[in-house]
C-alpha distance (Angstrom), angle and dihedral (degrees) to the residues before:
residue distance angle dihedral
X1 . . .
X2 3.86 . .
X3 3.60 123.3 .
X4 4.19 118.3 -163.7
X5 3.43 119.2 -158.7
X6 4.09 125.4 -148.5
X7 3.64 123.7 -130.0
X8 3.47 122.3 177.3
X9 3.62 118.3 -113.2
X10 4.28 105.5 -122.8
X11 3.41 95.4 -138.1
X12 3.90 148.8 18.3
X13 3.03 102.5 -100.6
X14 3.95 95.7 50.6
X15 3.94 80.2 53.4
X16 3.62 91.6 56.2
X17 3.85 96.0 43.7
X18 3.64 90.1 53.0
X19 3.95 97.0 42.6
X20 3.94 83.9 55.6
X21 3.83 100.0 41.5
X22 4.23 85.1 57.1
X23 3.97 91.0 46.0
X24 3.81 90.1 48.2
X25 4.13 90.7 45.2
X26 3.85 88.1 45.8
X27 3.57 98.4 49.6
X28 3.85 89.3 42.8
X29 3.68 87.3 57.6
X30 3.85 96.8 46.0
X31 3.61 87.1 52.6
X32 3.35 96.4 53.5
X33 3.81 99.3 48.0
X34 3.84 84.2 46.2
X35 3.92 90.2 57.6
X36 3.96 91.2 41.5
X37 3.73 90.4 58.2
X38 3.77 88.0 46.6
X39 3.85 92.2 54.0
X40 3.81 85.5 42.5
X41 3.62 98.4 60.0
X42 3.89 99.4 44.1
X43 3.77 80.0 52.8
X44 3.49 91.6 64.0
X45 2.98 111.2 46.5
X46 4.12 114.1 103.3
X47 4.10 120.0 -128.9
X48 4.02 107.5 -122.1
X49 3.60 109.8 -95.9
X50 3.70 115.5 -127.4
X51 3.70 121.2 -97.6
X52 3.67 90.6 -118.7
X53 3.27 105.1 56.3
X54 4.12 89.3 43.4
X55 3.77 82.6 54.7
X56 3.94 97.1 49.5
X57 4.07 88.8 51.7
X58 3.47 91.0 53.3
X59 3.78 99.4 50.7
X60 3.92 87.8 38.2
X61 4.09 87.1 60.0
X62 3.68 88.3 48.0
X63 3.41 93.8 51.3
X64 3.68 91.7 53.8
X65 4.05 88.0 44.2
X66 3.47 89.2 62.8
X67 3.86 100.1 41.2
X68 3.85 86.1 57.1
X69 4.11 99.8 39.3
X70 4.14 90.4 102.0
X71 4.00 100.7 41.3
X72 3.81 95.9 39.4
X73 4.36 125.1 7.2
X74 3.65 90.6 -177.4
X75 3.85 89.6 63.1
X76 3.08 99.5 40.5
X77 3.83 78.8 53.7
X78 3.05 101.5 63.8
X79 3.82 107.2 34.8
X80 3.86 79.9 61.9
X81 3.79 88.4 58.8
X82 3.45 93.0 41.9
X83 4.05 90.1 52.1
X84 4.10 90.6 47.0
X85 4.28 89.7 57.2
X86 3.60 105.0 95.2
């Protein structure tokens, strides 16, 4: 835990100095965090997967559907589901 202490600045212009050195530092840090969450959200957005390789899923989760249609429906069920998403 930090503790800060307060001392008085003597004069004006030490007030002034001060009072501008915490504006600059707070608008330093609110630029930052600004570009952070800029970075942040380029990160996160996906690339577009290719059509193809959508399209191979989906017939791969079919496939399976149909393997499992005799030993379990509900499975089969819901891989079918799973393959109709886009």
């Amino acid at each position: 835990m930090t503790t800060a202490t307060f001392q008085s600045p003597t004069t004006l212009r030490e007030y002034f100095s001060d009072l501008s050195n915490a504006a600059r530092a707070f608008a330093a840090a609110l630029f930052a965090a600004q570009e952070r969450q800029f970075v942040a959200q380029e990160i996160a957005v996906k690339p577009a997967r290719a059509r193809r390789s959508t399209v191979r899923d989906h017939v791969a989760l079919v496939q399976l559907a149909n393997q499992y249609q005799d030993m379990q429906p509900n499975l089969a069920a819901e891989l079918r589901n799973l393959a109709s998403r886009g």
